[in-house]
C-alpha positions as CSV (number, residue, x, y, z in Angstrom):
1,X,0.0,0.0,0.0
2,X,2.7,2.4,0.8
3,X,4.2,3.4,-3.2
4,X,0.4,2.1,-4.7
5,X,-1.2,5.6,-3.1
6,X,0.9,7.5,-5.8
7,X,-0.9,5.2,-8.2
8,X,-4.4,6.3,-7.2
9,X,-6.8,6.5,-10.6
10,X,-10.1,6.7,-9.5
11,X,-12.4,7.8,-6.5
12,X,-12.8,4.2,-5.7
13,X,-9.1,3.6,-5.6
14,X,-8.7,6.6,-3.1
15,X,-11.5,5.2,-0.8
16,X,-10.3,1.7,-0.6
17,X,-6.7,3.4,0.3
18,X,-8.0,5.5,3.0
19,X,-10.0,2.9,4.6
20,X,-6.7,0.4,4.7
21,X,-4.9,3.1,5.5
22,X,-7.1,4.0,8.5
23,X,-7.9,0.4,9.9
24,X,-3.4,0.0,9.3
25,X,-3.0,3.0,11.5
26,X,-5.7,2.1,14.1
27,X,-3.5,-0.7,15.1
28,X,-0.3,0.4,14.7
29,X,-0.5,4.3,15.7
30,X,-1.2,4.3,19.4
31,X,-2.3,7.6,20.3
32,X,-4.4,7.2,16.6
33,X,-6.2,4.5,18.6
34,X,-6.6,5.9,21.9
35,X,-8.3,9.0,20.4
36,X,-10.5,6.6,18.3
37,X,-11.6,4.9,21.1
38,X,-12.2,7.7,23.0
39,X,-14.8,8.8,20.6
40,X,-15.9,5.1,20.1
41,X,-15.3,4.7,17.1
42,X,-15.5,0.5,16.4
43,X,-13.1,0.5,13.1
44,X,-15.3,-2.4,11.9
45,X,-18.2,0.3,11.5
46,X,-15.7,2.7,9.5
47,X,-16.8,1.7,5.9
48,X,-17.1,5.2,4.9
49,X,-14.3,7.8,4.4
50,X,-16.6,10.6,6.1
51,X,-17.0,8.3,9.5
52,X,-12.6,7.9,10.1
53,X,-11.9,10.2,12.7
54,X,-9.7,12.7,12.0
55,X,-6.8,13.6,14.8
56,X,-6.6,17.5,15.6
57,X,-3.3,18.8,14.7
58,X,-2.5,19.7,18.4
59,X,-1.5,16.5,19.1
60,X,1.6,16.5,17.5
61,X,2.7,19.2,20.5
62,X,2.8,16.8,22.9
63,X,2.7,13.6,21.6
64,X,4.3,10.7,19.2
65,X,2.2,10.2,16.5
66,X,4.5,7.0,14.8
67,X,3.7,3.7,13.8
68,X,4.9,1.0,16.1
69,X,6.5,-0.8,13.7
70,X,9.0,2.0,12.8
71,X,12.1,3.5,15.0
72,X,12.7,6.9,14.1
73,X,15.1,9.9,15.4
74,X,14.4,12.0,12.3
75,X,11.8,14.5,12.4
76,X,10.3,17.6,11.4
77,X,9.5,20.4,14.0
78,X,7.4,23.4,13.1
79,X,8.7,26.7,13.4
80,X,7.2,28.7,16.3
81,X,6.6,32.2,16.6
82,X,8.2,32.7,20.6
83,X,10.5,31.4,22.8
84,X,8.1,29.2,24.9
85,X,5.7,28.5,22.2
86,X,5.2,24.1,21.9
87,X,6.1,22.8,18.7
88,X,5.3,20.2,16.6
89,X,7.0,17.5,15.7
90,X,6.6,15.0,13.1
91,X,8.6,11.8,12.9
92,X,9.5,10.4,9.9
93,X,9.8,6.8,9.1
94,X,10.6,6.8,5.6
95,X,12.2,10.0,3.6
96,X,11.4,7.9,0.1
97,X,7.8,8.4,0.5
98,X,8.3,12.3,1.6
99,X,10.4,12.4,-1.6
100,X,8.3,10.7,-4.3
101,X,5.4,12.8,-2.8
102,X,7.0,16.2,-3.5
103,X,8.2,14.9,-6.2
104,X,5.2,13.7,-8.0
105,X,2.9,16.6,-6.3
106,X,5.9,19.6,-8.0
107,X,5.3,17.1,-11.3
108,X,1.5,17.1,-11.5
109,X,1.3,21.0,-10.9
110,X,4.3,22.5,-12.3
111,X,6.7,20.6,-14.7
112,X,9.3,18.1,-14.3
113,X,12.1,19.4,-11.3
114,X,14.9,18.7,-13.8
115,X,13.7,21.5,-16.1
116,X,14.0,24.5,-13.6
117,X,16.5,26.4,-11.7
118,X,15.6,27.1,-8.1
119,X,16.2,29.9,-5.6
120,X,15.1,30.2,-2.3
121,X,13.9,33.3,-0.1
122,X,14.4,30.6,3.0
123,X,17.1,29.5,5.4
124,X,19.6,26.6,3.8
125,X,18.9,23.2,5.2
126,X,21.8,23.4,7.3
127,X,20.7,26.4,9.2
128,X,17.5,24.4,9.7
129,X,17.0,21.0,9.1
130,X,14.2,20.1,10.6
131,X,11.9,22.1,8.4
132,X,10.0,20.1,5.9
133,X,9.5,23.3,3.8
134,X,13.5,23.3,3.7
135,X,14.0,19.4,2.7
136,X,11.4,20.1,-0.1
137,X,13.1,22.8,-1.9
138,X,16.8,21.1,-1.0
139,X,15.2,17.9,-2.8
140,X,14.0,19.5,-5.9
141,X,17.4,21.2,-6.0
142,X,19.0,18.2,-5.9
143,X,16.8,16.6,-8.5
144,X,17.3,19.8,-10.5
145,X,21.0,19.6,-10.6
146,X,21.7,23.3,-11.6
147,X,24.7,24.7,-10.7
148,X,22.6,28.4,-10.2
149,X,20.6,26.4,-7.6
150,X,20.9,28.3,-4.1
151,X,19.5,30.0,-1.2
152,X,19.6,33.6,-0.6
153,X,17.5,34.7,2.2
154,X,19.7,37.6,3.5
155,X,21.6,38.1,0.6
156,X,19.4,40.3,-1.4
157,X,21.9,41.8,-4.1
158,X,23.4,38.5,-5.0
159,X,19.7,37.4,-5.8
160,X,19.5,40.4,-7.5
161,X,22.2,39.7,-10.0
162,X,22.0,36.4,-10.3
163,X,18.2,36.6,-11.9
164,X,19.0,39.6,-14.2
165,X,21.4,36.4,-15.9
166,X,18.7,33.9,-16.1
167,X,16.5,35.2,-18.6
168,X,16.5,32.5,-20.9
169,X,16.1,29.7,-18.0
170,X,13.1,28.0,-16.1
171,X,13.3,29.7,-13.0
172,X,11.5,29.1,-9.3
173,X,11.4,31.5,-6.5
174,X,10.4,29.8,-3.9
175,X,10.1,32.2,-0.7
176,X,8.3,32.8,2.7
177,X,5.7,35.9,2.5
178,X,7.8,37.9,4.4
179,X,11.0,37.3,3.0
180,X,9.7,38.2,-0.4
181,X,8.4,41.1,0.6
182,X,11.4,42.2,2.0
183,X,13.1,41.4,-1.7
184,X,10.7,43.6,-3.0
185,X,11.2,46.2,-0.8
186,X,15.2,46.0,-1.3
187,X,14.2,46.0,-5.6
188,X,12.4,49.0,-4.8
189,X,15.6,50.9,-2.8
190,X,17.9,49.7,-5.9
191,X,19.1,52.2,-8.2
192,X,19.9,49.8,-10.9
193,X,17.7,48.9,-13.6
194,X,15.3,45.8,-13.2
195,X,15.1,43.5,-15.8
196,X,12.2,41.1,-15.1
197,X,12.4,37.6,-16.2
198,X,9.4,36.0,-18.3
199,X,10.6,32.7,-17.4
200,X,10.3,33.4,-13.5
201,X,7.6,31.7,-11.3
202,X,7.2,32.8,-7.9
203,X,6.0,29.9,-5.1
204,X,5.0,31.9,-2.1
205,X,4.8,29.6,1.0
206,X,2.9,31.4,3.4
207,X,4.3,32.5,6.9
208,X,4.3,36.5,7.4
209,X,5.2,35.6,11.7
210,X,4.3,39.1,12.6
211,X,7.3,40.4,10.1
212,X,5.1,42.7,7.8
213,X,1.2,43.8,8.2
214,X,-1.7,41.6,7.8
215,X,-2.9,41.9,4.5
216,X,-5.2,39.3,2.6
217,X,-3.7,37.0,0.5
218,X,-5.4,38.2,-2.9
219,X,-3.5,41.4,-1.7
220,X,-0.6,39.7,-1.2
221,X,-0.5,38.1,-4.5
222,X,-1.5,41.8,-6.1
223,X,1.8,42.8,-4.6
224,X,4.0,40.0,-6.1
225,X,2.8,40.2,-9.2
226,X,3.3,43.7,-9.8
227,X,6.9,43.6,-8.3
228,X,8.2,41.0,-9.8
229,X,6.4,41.1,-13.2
230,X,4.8,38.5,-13.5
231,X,1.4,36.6,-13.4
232,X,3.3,33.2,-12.4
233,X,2.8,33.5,-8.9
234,X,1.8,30.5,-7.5
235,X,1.4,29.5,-3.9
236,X,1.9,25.9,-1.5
237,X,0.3,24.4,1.0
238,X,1.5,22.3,3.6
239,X,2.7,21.9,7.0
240,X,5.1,20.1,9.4
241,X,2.4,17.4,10.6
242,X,1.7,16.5,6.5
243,X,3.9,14.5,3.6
244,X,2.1,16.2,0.9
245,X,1.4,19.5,-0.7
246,X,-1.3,21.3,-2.5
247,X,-0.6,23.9,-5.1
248,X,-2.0,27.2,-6.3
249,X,-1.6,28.6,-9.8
250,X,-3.7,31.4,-9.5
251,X,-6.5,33.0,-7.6
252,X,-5.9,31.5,-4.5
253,X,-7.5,28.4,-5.7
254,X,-5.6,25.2,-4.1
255,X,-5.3,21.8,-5.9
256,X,-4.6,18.6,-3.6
257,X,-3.0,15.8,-5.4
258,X,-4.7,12.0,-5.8
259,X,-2.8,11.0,-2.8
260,X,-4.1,14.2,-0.9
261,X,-7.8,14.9,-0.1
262,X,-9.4,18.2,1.8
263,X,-12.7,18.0,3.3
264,X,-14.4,21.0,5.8
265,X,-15.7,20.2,8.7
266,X,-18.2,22.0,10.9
267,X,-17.1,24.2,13.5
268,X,-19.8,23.5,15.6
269,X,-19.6,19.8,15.4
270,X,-16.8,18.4,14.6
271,X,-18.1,15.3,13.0
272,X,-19.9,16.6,10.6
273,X,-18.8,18.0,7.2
274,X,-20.1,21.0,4.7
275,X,-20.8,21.3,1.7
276,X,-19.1,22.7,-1.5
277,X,-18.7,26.9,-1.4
278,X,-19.5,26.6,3.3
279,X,-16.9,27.9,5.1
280,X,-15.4,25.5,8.0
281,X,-12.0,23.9,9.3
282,X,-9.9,22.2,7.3
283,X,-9.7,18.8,7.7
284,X,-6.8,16.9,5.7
285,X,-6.4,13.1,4.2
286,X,-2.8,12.5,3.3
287,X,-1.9,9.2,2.5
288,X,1.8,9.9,2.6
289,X,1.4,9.8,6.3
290,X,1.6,6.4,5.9
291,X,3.8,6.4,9.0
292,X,2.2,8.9,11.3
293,X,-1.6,9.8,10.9
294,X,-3.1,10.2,7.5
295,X,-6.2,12.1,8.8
296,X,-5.4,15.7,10.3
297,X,-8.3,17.9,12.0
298,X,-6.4,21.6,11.2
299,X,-7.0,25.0,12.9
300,X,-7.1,26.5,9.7
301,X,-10.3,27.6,7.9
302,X,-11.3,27.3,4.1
303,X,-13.6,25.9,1.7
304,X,-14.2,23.6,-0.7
305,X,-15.1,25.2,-4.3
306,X,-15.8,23.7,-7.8
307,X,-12.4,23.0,-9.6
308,X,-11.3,25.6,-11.8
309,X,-10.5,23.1,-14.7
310,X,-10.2,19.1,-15.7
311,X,-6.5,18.3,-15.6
312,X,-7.0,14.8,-15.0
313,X,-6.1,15.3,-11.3
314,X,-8.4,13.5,-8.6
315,X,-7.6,15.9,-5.8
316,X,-9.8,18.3,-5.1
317,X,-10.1,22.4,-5.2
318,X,-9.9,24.9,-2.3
319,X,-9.6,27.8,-0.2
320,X,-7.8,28.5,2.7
321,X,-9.6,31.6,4.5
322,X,-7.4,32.4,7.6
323,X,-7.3,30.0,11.2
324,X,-9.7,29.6,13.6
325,X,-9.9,31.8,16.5
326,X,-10.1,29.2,19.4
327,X,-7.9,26.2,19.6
328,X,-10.2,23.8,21.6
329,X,-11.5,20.8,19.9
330,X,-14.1,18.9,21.4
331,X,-13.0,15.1,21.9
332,X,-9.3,15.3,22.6
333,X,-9.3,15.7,26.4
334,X,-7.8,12.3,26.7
335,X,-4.7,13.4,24.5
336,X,-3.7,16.7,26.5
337,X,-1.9,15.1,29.7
């Protein structure tokens, strides 16, 4: 079952995966069963995709979401905005399925890794290796194999001068918000000429921390496009606690992969879900969690909306609207000790 969810064709394909991958998990992810059986729920009377219960992300704070079978040091931590703040942390059993995931995900979306030149607005991975964000852009440099390949987060005139060279190559800028805002701002201070590239694709990856305003992120996207000349800015979605990304290539419109499924769930009762165009919390199915737990209750909220066009691509479309205001989920009091 593990490389077989990259090989997902159909909708009933994807439900038969999830409901292995579910009944796998409920007997080999302890704190997976614990909450189930907290709420109840018999995994014999799981037939349905909309009746697995789906963990909320909080538990990764304080607890270890891995498979018994698998012995682990390696993990991925999210960043934190203070001192004190928990983090998350996400063990990883097996890289290769990370990998193929990214890889095939960037494939589907974009183009083939081998084709493009990437730059990053981000930390290297040896200033931070524990950030899944930072593995994913070191892999697809890797794959690339470009000698331009680099990272540049503080050094804003070397960027600078290495893009007005690239203009005949496929290149990605893949950047936090804030950090490419601060570019922009340091474009705008220059007294040399810009020469934008029409080969250039920004990849915004969220995360402003508190650096820069709040703005929306159709604002945000305004901004990019008119400072870096170009319409290709595309965003990603993903987190510490997931294997997988979504991608948007305009319009704040997300597409989840075959592997990767988004469904919105009622604030007001968790076990319930909403319709297409209803506003609710993300919940997330990623069966590249193979390891950990492929069914994530999220404190962000969004929606689900009709796909912008047929690209062959089972995933589904959506929005992501801004986080909830509370972090109290109804059903997890077991977990918090």
């Amino acid at each position: 079952m593990t490389n077989s969810i990259f090989n997902i064709k159909t909708e009933t394909d994807f439900h038969a995966a999830c409901l292995e991958t579910f009944r796998y998990q409920y007997e080999n992810v302890e704190v997976y069963r614990r909450f189930c059986d907290y709420l109840k729920k018999n995994p014999k009377e799981v037939d349905e995709v909309e009746k697995i219960p789906f963990l909320p992300i909080e538990v990764f704070k304080n607890h270890l979401v891995l498979d018994q079978n698998s012995t682990t040091e390696h993990f991925f931590q999210s960043s934190g905005t203070t001192q004190i703040q928990t983090r998350s942390k996400h063990f990883i059993a097996d890289f290769s399925l990370y990998e193929e995931s990214i890889y095939r995900s960037f494939e589907q979306f974009i183009g083939n890794p081998e084709d493009f030149i990437f730059l990053g607005l981000l930390p290297n991975y040896s200033e931070n290796p524990h950030s899944s964000l930072i593995y994913m852009v070191d892999f697809l440099m890797k794959k690339s194999g470009k000698p331009e390949n680099g990272y540049f987060l503080y050094n804003h005139s070397e960027l600078f001068e290495l893009l007005q060279t690239l203009n005949d190559k496929k290149v990605i800028l893949f950047g936090v918000s804030f950090a490419l805002l601060d570019f922009l701002d340091f474009l705008k201070s220059s007294t040399k000429p810009i020469k934008h590239l029409s080969t250039l694709t920004v990849i915004e990856t969220g995360g402003m921390k508190g650096r820069k305003s709040e703005m929306t992120k159709d604002e945000l996207l305004e901004i990019f496009k008119k400072g870096f000349g170009t319409e290709r800015i595309f965003s990603e979605y993903s987190m510490t606690e997931l294997l997988s990304q979504a991608y948007s290539l305009g319009k704040n419109i997300y597409e989840s992969p075959n592997w990767m499924r988004v469904l919105i769930r009622n604030t007001e009762d968790p076990f319930s879900f909403l319709e297409e165009g209803r506003t609710g919390a993300v919940n997330i199915i990623d069966l590249a969690n193979r390891h950990s737990c492929s069914f994530i209750a999220t404190q962000d909220l969004g929606k689900i909306i009709k796909k912008p066009h047929t690209n062959g691509i089972l995933g589904n479309a959506f929005q992501v609207l801004g986080r909830i205001d509370h972090s109290d989920i109804r059903g997890c009091s077991l977990l918090v000790s």
